[in-house]
N, C-alpha and C positions, 0 to 999 in steps of 0.2 A: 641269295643273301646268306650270307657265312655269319652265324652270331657264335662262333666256337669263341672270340677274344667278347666280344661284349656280355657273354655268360661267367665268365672268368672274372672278369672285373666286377660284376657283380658281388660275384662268390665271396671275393677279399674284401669288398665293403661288406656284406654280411658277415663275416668272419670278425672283420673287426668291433663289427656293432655287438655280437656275440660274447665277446672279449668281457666286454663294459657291461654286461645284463649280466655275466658271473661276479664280475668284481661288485657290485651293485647289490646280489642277493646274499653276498658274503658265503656263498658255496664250494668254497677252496679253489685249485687253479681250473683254468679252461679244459674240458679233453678234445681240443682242435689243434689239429697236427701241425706242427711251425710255428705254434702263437709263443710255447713256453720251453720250444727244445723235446718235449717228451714224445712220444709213437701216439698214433691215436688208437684209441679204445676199438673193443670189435663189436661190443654190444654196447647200447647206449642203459644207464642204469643209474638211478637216483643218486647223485650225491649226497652226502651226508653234509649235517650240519660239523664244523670244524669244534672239536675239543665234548662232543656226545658222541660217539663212536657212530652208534645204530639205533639212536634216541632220537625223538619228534623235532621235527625241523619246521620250525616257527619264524614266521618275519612279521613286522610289524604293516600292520594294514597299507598305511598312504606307499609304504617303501614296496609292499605286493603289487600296489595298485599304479605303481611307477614303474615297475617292471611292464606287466602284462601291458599299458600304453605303448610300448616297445615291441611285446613279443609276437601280438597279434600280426601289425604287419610285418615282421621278420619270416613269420609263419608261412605266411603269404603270398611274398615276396620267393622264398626260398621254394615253394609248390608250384610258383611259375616260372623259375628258373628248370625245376625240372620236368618239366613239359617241353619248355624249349629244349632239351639236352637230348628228350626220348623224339625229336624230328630227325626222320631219314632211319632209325633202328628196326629193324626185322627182325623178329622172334618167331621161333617155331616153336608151337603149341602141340601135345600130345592127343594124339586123335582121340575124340569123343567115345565114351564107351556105353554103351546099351546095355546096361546093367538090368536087370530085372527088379521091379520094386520088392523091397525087403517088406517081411508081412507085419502088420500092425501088432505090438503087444497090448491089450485091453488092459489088463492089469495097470500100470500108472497112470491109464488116462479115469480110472474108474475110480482109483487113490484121491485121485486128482479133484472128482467129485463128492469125496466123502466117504463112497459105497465101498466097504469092508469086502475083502473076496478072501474065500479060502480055497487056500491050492490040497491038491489029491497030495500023497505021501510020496508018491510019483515024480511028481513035478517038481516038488522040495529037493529031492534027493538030485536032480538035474542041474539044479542052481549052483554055482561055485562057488565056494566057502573061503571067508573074508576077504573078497571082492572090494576092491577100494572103491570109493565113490568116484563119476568125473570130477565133481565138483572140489574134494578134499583130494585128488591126486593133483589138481589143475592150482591147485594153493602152493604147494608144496615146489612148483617149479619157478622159477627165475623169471622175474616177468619184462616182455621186450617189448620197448616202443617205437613207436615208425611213427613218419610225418603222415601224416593226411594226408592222400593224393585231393581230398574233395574240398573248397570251400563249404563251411558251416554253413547252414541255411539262415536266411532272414529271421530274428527274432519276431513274432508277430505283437504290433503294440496294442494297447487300449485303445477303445476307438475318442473317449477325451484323453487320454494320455497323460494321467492322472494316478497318483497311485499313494497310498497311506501307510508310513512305514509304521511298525508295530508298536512303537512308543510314541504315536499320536492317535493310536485308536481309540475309538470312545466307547466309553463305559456306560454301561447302563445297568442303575441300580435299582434294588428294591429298599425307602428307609425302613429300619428296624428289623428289616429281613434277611438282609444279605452284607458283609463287611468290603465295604472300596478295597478292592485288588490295586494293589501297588504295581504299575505297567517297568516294564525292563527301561532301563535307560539307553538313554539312544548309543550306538557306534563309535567310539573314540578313533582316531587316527592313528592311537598309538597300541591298538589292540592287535595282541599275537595271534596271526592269523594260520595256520598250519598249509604249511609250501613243500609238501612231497610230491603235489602233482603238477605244481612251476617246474621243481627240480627235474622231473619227467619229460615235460617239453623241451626243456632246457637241452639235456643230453638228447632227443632225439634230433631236434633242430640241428645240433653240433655233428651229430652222426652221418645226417642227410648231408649238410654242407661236405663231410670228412669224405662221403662216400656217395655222390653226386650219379654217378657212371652207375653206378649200381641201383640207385633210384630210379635212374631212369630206364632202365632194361625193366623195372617192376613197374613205370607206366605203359610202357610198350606192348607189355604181357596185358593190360589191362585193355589198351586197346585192340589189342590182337581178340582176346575175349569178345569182348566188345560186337565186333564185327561179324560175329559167329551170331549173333540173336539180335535183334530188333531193338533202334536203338532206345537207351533209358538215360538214366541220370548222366546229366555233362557236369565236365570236372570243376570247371569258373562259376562262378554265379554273373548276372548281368548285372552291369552297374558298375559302378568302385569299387575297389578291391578292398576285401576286408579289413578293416584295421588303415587305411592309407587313407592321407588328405589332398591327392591329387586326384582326376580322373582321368588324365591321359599324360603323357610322356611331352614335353616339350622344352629341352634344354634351351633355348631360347627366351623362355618365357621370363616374365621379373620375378622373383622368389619374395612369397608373402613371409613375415615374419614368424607365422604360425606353423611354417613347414620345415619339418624336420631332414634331416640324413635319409633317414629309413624311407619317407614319404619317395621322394625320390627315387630311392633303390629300386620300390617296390611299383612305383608307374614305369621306369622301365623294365623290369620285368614281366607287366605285366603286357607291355607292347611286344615283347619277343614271344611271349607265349599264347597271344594272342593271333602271332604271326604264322608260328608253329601250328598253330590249330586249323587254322583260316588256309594254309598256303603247304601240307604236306610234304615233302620230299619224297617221292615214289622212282627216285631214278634208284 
């Protein structure tokens, strides 16, 4: 089974559903290559809000929450495409290396408990003088996002499945002791909701699509890994596919009014990648 055309076609309905999720979050044009005439990007990197340069990029809740109904299975959809894409790829891995374990420093793990340590004059003088932090060097760089090769795991529910948002919780008072707290008011639809980490998924997803081939050589490598140790986490969850309101692929089938484009896409993807997983190519 050749799915090199029904991966493809995939692509370009994701592509185009991608299209409509920019024009939608009002985040300027597409960066997917052929949509708008422009090169695509090489890193994938937050858009900005149009007419704040490099200021907070806000959208309004139900308009967030319109998206993300979209982007989960795009998300999805696009991570089992590249599973199907990495069947049949071979990767050579750099031999393992027997490195000697590096020795424990006591010091931050004793920081760590509270317990103050004083070093000899010795030891000071070894240390190297204005040494950047990891953490404040690792600020300072450009930061890159990649798809998910993993489905999210299961959110775990309540076991009644029941939950009390914060402006119905109850008060309890003392009279003459204590004054009624006035509780937050509930969630409007129309509250600005801060979308830098939409904008985030947004260009990665666009990146993955833009740069499919090269996703998939970085699943390859994963399963290459993989093979080397005993096996651990699988890349699908069982069940439906995140975010999708199909559970299997059947173009035949009648189409419920509640099923979208995406739905779709994202069942048969999620039959090719399941087919890729199930059925290797090892020629």
């Amino acid at each position: 089974m050749d799915g090199r055309a029904a991966i493809s076609d995939n692509v370009q309905a994701l592509k185009r559903i991608l299209v409509g999720l920019f024009a939608m979050a009002g985040l300027g044009s597409s960066p997917l290559a052929g949509e708008d005439g422009s090169a695509p990007r090489g890193k994938a990197e937050p858009p900005a809000e149009p007419g704040e340069g490099s200021g907070r990029c806000t959208l309004p809740r139900h308009l967030r929450l319109a998206i993300l109904r979209i982007l989960r299975p795009a998300e999805s959809a696009a991570r089992r495409l590249v599973i199907a894409a990495a069947r049949g790829l071979v990767v050579a891995l750099p031999p393992l290396r027997n490195s000697a374990p590096k020795p424990v420093d006591p010091v931050p793990m004793l920081r760590r408990f509270g317990i103050a340590v004083v070093l000899p004059p010795s030891e000071i003088a070894r240390m190297p003088a204005n040494a950047p932090h990891p953490e404040a060097q690792a600020k300072g760089l450009p930061r890159r996002t990649l798809l998910p090769l993993f489905d999210p795991p299961r959110r775990l529910r309540r076991p009644n499945g029941r939950t009390v948002p914060a402006h119905a919780a109850p008060r309890i008072l003392s009279p003459g002791l204590a004054e009624p707290y006035r509780l937050p008011p509930p969630p409007s639809r129309d509250d600005p909701v801060d979308c830098t980490r939409l904008g985030l998924r947004l260009a990665a997803l666009a990146a993955a699509l833009d740069g499919l081939p090269a996703q998939a050589r970085r699943f390859a490598r994963w399963q290459a890994r993989r093979s080397r140790v005993a096996a651990g986490r699988l890349p699908l969850r069982p069940g439906r596919p995140p975010g999708g309101r199909l559970s299997r692929f059947n173009p035949t089938a009648f189409r419920r009014r509640n099923i979208r484009d995406i739905d779709e896409v994202l069942a048969h993807a999620h039959a090719l990648a399941l087919h890729a997983l199930q059925y290797p190519d090892t020629s």
